[in-house]
Every structure is written in C-alpha cells, then in structure tokens.
C-alpha positions in Angstrom: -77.3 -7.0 -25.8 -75.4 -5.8 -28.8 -73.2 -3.0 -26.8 -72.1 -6.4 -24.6 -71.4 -8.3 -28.1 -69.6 -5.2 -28.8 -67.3 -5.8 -25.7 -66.8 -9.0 -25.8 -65.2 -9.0 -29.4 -63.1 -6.1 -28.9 -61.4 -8.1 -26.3 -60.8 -11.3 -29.0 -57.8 -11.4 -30.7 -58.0 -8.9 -34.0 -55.0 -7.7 -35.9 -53.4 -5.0 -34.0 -54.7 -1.2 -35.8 -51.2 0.5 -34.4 -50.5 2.0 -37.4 -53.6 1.7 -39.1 -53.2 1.6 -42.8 -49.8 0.6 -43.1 -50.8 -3.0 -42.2 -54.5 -4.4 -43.3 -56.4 -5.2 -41.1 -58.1 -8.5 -40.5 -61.5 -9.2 -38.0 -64.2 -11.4 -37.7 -66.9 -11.7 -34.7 -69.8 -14.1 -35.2 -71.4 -14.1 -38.6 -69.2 -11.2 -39.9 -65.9 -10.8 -41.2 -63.7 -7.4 -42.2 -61.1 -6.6 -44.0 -59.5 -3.5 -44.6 -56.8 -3.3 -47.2 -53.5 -1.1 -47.1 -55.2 2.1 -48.4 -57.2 1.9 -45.7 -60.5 1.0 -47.6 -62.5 -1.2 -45.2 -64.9 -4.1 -45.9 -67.3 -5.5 -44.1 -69.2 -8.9 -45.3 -71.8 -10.3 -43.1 -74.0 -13.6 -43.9 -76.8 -16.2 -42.5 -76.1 -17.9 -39.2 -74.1 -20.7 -39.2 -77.0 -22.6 -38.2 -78.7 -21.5 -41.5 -79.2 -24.6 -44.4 -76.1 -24.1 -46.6 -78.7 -23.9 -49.6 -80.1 -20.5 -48.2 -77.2 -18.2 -48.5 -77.5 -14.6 -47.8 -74.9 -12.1 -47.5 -74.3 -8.1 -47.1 -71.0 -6.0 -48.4 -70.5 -2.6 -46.5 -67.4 -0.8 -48.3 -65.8 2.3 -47.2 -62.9 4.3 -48.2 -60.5 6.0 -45.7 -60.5 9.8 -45.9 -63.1 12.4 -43.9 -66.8 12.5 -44.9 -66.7 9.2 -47.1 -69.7 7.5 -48.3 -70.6 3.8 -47.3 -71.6 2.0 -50.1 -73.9 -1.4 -49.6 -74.4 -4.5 -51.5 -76.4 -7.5 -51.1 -76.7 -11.0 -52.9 -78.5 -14.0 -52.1 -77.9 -17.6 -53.2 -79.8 -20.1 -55.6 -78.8 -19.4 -59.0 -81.3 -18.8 -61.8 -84.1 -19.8 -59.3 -84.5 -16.9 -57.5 -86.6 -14.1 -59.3 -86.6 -10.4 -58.5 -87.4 -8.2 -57.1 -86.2 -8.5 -53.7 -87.6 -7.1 -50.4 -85.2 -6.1 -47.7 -86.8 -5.7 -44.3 -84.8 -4.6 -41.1 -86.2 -3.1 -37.5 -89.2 -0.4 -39.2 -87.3 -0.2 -43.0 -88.6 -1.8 -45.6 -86.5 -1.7 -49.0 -88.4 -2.7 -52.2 -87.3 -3.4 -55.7 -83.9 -4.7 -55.3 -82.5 -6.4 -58.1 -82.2 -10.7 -57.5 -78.3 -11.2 -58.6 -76.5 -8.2 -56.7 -78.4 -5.2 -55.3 -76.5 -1.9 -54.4 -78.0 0.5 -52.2 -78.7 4.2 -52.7 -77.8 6.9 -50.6 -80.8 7.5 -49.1 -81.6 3.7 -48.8 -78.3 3.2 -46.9 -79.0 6.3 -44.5 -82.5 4.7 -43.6 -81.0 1.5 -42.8 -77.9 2.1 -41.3 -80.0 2.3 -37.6 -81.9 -0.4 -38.2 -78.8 -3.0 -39.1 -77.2 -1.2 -36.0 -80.2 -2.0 -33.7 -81.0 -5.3 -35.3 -80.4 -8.9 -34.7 -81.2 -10.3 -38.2 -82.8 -8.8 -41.3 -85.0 -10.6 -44.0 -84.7 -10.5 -47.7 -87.9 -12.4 -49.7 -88.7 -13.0 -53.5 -91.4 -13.0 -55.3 -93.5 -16.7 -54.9 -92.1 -17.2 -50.7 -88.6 -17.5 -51.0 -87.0 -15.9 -47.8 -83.6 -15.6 -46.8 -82.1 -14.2 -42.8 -79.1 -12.4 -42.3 -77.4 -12.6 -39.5 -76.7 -9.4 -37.6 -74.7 -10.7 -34.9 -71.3 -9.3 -34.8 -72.2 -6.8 -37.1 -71.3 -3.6 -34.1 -68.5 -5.0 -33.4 -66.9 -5.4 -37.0 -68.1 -1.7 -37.7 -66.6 -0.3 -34.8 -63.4 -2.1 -35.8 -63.9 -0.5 -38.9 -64.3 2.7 -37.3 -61.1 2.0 -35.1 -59.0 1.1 -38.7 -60.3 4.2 -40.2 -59.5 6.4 -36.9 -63.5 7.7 -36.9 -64.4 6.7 -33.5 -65.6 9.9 -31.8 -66.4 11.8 -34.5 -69.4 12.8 -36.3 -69.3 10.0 -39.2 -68.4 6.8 -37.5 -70.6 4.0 -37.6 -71.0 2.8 -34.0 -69.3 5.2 -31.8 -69.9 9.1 -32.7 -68.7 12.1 -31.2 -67.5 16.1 -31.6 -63.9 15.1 -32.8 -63.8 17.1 -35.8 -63.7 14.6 -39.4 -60.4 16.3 -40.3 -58.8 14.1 -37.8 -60.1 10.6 -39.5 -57.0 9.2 -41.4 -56.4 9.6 -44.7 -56.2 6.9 -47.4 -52.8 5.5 -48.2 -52.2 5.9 -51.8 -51.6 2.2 -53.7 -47.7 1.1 -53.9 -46.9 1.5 -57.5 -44.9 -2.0 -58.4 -43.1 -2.2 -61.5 -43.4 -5.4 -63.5 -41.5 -6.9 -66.0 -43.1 -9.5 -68.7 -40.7 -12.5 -69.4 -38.4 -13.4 -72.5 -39.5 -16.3 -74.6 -38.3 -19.6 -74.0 -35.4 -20.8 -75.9 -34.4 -24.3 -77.1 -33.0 -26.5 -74.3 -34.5 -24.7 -71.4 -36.1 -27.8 -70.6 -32.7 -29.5 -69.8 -31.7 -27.0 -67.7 -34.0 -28.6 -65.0 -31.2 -31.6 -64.9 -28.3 -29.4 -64.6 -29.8 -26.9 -61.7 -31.3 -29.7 -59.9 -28.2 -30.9 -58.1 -28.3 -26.8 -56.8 -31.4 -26.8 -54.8 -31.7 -26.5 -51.6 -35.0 -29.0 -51.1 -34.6 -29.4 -47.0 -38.0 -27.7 -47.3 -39.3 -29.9 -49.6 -38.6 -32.7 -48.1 -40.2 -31.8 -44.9 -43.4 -30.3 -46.2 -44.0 -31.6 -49.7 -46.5 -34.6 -49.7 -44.6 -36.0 -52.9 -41.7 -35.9 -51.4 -40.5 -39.5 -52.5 -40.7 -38.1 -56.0 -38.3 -35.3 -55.6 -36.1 -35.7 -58.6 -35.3 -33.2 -62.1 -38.5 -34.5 -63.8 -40.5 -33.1 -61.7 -38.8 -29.8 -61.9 -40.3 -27.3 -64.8 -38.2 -24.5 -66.0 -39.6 -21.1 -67.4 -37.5 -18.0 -68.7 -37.5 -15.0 -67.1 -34.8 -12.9 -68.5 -31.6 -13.4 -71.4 -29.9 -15.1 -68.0 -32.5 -15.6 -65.7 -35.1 -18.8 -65.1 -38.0 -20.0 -62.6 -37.6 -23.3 -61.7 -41.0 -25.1 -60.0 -41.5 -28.0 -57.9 -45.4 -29.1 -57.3 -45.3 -29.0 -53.6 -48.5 -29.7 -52.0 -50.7 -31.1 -54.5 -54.5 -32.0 -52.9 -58.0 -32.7 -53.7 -58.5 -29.4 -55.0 -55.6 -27.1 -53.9 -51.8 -26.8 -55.4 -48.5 -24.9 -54.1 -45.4 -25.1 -55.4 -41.6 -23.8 -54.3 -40.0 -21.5 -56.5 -36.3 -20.9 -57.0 -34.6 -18.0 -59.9 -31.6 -19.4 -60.9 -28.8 -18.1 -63.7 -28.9 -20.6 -66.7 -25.7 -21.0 -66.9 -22.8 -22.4 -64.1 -22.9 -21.1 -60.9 -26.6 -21.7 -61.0 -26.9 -19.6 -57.5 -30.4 -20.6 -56.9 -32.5 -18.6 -54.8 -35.8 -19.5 -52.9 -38.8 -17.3 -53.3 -41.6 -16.5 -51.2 -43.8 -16.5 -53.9 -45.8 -19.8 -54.2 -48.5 -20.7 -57.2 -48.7 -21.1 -60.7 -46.6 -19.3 -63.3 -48.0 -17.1 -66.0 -45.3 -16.4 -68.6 -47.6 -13.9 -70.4 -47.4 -11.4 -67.8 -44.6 -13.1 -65.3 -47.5 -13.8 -62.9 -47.1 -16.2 -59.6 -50.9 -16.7 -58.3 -51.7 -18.9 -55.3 -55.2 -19.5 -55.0 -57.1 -21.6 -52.2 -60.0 -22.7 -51.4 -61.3 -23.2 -47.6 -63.2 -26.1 -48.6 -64.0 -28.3 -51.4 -67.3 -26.6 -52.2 -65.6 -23.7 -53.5 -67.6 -21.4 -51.2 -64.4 -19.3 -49.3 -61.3 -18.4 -51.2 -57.8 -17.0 -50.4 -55.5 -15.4 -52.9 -52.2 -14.3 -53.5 -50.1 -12.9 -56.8 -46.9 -11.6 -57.4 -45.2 -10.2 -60.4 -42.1 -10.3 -61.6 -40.1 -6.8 -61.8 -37.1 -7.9 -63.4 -34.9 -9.4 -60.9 -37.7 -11.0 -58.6 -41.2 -11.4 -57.7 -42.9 -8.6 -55.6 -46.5 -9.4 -54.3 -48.9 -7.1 -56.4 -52.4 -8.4 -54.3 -53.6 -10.7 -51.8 -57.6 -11.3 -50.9 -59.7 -13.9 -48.7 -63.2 -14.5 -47.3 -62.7 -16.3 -44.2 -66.3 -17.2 -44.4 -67.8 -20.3 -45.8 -71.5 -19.6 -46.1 -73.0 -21.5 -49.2 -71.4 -18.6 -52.0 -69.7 -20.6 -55.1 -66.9 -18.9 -55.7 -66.9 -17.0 -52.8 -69.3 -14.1 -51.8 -67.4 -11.0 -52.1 -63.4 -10.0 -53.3 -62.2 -8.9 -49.8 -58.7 -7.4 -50.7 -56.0 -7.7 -48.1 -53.3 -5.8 -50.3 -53.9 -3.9 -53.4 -51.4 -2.1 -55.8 -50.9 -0.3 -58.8 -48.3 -2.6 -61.7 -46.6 -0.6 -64.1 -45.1 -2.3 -67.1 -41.8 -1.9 -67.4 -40.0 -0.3 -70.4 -39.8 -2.9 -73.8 -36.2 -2.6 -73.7 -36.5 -4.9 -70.2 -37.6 -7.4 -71.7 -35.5 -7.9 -74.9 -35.2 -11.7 -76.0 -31.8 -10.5 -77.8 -28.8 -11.6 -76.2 
C-alpha cells in the first residue's frame, strides 16, 4: 500500500528539483508537508489526520542537512498546553520509545535508527502520557515526502537514503549550498518634517496597483501614506494595503526626499523596522494562528534584498505554528558605520 502512495504523489504537482538546491523545494502528500531550503537542508513535518479533533494535535520534525553521510535528526511535540505531563511514550510497528520529554522531545541516534523502519513501514504511530492521554500520527504520505527529500538531496540509490537505497557511492549526494551572505544597512534617524514629505511625494506614486487590489482603496490619499528615513537622501514611503481580520500588507515605494521624487515600487511587502531597516510580512492561514507564512527583507543601502522566508502549509491545531520550516535562509552582515551616517 505505501509503495502505491509513494507513486501516486510523485506524479502530483511538486516544485520541480532540476537544479536541486539552487531553488527550495516545496511538497506535501497527505498529512505531511517538506520543505527544503536553499542550502539544501530538508524538512519534513508530519501531523494527525485531518480527521483528528483539532484539540489532539500531534506532529513529527525530520531535519536533514545536504552533504554525504548526514545525520537525520527528529523531533516531536504534542498539543495541550500545560495539561499534558511527561513522560511521553512513542510507539510505532515493534519500537517502543520511553521517557520523552512532554513539550518537545528530540531523538537520539540510536532511537532514530530503531525507528526509521518502523515510521517507513507504518501507517500511524501513537504517543501517550502519563493518566491516558493519547495522541496518533498520521503516517500517510510520509514515503513519499522522504523520497522527495531524497530526490532534493540527490541520495536516491545510494546507501543513506531514506526510501530508495542503492550501491551509488555517498560521494555523489549533493553538497550543501553555502548561505548567501547579504549585506544590510541600518537606517538614519528621522529628521524634522519627514512627516510632510508624505504630501509632496504623494502626487508621484504610481497607485494603479492599489487601486486594484487594496481593500481601502476609497481612502487612498497622503494621510494614509507613512514616511520613514532610510538614508541622508533616501525614504520608505507605506500604504496599508490589505488590512483583514488578522493579516496586514502594505506597498512600499524608496523615493529621494527632495524634487524629482523618482519613486520606485518594491517587492518587499510588511511592516517597517527602522532599528535594523527590516520589511517582515507575516501571515497567518487561518485565524487560529495554527499555520504561518513569512517573509523579511533588509535594507542594504540602496534597497531591500529578502534575507528569509518560512511557512507550514499545515493547519493542524499548533498555536503558532508547529515547526519554523525555512524556505530561504541567509547570512546579514552589517554594513560599515560610515553607511549609515545621519550627517549630511
């Protein structure tokens, strides 16, 4: 049964691998999800079905680095706050795993080597507390996320991959992509009558966007423009675009302060940090809280370069989230002091 699940979701429509690494990679089959970021490090988050009562949340983090011979390292959490009381049990096929810690248990070595088959083999596992409380996770789709993995990583047919092994020596798995170094640059201070600039630029702006996507677009005037300083010349201008129940975008322009205000869209959408010239767009899947995607750029001196992006496409009970699932990770480096001068 699970080589035919395996089958069926290669066929579904992943993220191409191609060039595995330089692109991350996104999949999800059933009642697990995976991501693999562009160094290549792969994570695999599985839950409870999605038949499962919301207020039973269970959930399983397998996290492996790119590179020959890497270790698999595995988590596990369950839900229900300061209720549930250790230790844990974790049961799958003929392993039985004892004294796991109640808020987030890791694995060791030789508990992940005896489990490994069993999760492989398995359709669900079962994790219990002390006093009956009991929680299932879900091992369907599990094969077919890990052979993705295996795919991402290139491991399939050789000695250390997960689902599909073989004699193809583990000097041919790829290796991991070192993280882009960005360099960031923190903004000037404001100065007195930044705030009227906002009147001035306004006239500038290109808002054809706005006025097709924003849902206060009726209100699109300079008042509800806000101006920050970026450089001795530089500003951010924002305009609260889509503003919901519980999630917020905004458009983003740099503009010079003074005439021709040139102003230029960004792709960076979010709220601004001055202390570290910061964009971060953060979304939730739902109103619960329970799946999250995230995006932030930095400012480098002339613009704003994405620095990470994460999501957990899953929404299975976890406030907050279960795991941090990066997408795109990289390394800022401050730039030098004399960048960011507030003399003019």
């Amino acid at each position: 049964m699970k080589s035919a699940c395996v089958a069926a979701a290669l066929l579904l429509g992943a993220l191409s691998v191609g060039a595995a690494g330089k692109e991350p990679v996104s999949f999800s089959h059933n009642d697990w999800e995976l991501a693999c970021d562009n160094t290549r490090t792969c994570r695999a988050a599985g839950y409870q079905s999605d038949h499962t009562r919301p207020s039973e949340p269970v959930s399983m983090l397998l996290t492996r680095p790119a590179g020959p011979n890497t270790a698999i390292e595995v988590q596990l959490q369950v839900g229900g706050g300061s209720e549930v009381k250790g230790p844990l049990r974790f049961k799958v096929g003929k392993v039985t795993i004892s004294g796991l810690e109640a808020d987030t248990a890791s694995f060791d070595a030789g508990q992940v080597r005896a489990i490994l088959p069993e999760l492989l083999k398995g359709d669900e596992a079962t994790v219990t507390a002390p006093g009956g409380n009991q929680w299932t996770l879900s091992l369907a789709g599990l094969n077919a996320v890990l052979l993705k993995m295996d795919e991402a990583q290139g491991r399939i047919g050789t000695p250390g991959a997960l689902v599909r092994k073989g004699s193809r020596p583990e000097t041919s798995v790829l290796p991991p992509v070192p993280a882009p170094f960005v360099r960031t640059v923190t903004p000037v201070k404001a100065r007195a009558g930044d705030d009227a600039l906002a009147a001035r630029i306004f006239p500038s702006l290109d808002l054809s966007e706005a006025a097709e996507s924003c849902n206060n677009r009726d209100r699109l005037d300079a008042k509800a423009i806000a101006v920050s300083r970026l450089t001795n010349t530089k500003v951010l201008l924002s305009l609260g675009c889509g503003m919901g129940a519980y999630n917020y975008s905004s458009l983003l322009w740099i503009a010079n302060d003074k005439p021709p205000y040139a102003p230029v869209a960004l792709e960076a959408n979010g709220e601004f940090g001055a202390g570290d010239g910061s964009v971060t767009s953060s979304m939730k899947g739902r109103g619960v809280g329970d799946c999250w995607s995230s995006e932030i750029w930095h400012f480098n001196g002339t613009g704003f370069v994405r620095t990470s992006a994460s999501s957990d496409g899953m929404c299975r009970g976890f406030a907050g989230g279960a795991w941090n699932l990066p997408r795109y990770v990289s390394r800022p480096v401050d730039a030098a002091p004399s960048l960011t001068s507030s003399k003019p």
